[in-house]
RORO-834729 format. One record per residue (C-alpha): x, y, z. Coordinates in nm, 4 decimals, padded with zeros to 6 digits. Layout:
// RORO-834729
<paro <X Y Z>>;
...
This chain:
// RORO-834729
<paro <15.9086 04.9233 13.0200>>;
<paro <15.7091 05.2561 13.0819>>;
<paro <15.3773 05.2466 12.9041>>;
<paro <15.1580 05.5973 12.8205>>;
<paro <14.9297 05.7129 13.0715>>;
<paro <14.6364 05.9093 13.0414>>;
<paro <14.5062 06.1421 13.3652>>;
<paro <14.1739 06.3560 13.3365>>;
<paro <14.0277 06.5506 13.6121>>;
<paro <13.7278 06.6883 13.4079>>;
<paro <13.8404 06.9973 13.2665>>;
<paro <14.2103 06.8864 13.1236>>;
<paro <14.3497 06.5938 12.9617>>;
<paro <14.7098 06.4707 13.0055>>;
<paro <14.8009 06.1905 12.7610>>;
<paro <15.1955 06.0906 12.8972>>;
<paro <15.3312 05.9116 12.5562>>;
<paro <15.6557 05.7360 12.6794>>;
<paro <15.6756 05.3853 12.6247>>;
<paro <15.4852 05.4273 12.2980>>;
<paro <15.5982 05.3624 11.9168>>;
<paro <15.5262 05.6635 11.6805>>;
<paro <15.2405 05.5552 11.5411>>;
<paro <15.0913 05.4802 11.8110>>;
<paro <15.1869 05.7867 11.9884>>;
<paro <15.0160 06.0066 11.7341>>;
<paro <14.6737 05.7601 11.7147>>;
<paro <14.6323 05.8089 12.0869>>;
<paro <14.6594 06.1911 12.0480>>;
<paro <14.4136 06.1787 11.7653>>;
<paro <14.1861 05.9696 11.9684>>;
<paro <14.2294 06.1162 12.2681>>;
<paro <14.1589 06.5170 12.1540>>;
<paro <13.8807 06.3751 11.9544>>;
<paro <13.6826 06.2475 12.3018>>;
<paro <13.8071 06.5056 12.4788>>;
<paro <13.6358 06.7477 12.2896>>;
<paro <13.3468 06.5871 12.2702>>;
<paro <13.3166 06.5239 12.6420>>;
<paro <13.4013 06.9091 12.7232>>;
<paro <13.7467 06.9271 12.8087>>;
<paro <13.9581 07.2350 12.7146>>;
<paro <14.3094 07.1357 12.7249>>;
<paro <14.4939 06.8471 12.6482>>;
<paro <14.8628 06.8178 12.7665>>;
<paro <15.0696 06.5687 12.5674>>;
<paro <15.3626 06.4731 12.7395>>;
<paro <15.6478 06.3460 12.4497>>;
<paro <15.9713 06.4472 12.5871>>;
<paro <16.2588 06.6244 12.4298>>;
<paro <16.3498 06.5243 12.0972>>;
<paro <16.7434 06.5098 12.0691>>;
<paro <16.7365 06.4883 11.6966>>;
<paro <16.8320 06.7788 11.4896>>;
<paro <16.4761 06.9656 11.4605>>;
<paro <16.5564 07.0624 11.0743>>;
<paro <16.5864 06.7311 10.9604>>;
<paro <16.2353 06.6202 11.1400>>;
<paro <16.3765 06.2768 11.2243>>;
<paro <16.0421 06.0854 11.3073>>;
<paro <16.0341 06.1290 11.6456>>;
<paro <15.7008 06.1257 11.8435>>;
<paro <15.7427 06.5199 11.9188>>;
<paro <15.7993 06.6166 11.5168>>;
<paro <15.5373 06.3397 11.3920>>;
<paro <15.3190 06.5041 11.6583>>;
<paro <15.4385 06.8637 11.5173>>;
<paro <15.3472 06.7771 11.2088>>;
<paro <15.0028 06.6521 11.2737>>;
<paro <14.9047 06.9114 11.4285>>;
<paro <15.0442 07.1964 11.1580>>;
<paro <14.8098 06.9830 10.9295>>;
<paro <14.5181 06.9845 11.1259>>;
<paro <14.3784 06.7658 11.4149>>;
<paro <14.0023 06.7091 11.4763>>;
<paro <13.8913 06.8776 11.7986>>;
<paro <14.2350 07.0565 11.8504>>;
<paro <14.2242 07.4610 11.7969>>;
<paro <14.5179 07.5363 11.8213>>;
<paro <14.8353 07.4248 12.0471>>;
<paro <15.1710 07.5395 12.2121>>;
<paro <15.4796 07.3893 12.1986>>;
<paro <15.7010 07.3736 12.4985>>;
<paro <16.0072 07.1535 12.5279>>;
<paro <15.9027 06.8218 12.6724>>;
<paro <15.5204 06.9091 12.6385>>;
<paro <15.2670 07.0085 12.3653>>;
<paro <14.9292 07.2530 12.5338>>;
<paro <14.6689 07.1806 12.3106>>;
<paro <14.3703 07.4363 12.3273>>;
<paro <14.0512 07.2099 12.2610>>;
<paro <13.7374 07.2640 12.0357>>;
<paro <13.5202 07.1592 12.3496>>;
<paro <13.1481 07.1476 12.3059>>;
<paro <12.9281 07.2967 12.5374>>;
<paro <12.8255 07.0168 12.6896>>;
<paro <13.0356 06.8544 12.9817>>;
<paro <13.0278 06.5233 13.0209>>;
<paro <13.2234 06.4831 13.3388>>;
<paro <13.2834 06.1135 13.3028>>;
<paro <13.6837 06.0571 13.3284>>;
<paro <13.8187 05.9530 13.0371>>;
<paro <14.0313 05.6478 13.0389>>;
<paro <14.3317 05.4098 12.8320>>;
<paro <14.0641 05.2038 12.7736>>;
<paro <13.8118 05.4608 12.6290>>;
<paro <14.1285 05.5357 12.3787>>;
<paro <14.2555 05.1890 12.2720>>;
């Protein structure tokens, strides 16, 4: 079974969420745009793939859970872009870099 993946090369984040429950999905994000904007990075790119449920009834899929999350607020997340497979987010990144890769493990 796939398990999420995480890939930074120091400016962007991308955080690949199949293979992962809900809640789990949306803790990693959390966790994940938190360090990332502490350690500099300005985008995060959450990979979630398509939802096929019916978008109006917000079946808790990772993509609406994620949605939602985000519509309420995320620490270190300004704002983000939905695409169809993919959510951009635009990070709060301080202005300090710390170019140390982030990691699974940093995360779990």
């Amino acid at each position: 079974m796939k398990q999420p993946s995480l890939t930074d090369d120091g400016t962007a984040v991308e955080l690949d969420l199949h293979g992962a429950y809900v809640d789990e999905a949306i803790n990693l994000v959390r966790r994940v745009a938190s360090l990332a904007s502490e350690r500099g990075r300005s985008t995060l790119r959450v990979v979630h793939g398509s939802s096929t449920s019916d978008p109006l009834a917000r079946n808790r899929t990772i993509k609406h859970v994620l949605l939602d999350a985000l519509d309420r607020g995320m620490r270190g997340v300004a704002s983000h872009y939905e695409m169809e497979d993919v959510t951009l987010l635009s990070l709060d990144s301080s202005s300090h870099r710390n170019p140390t890769p982030i990691t699974l493990l940093d995360v779990r």
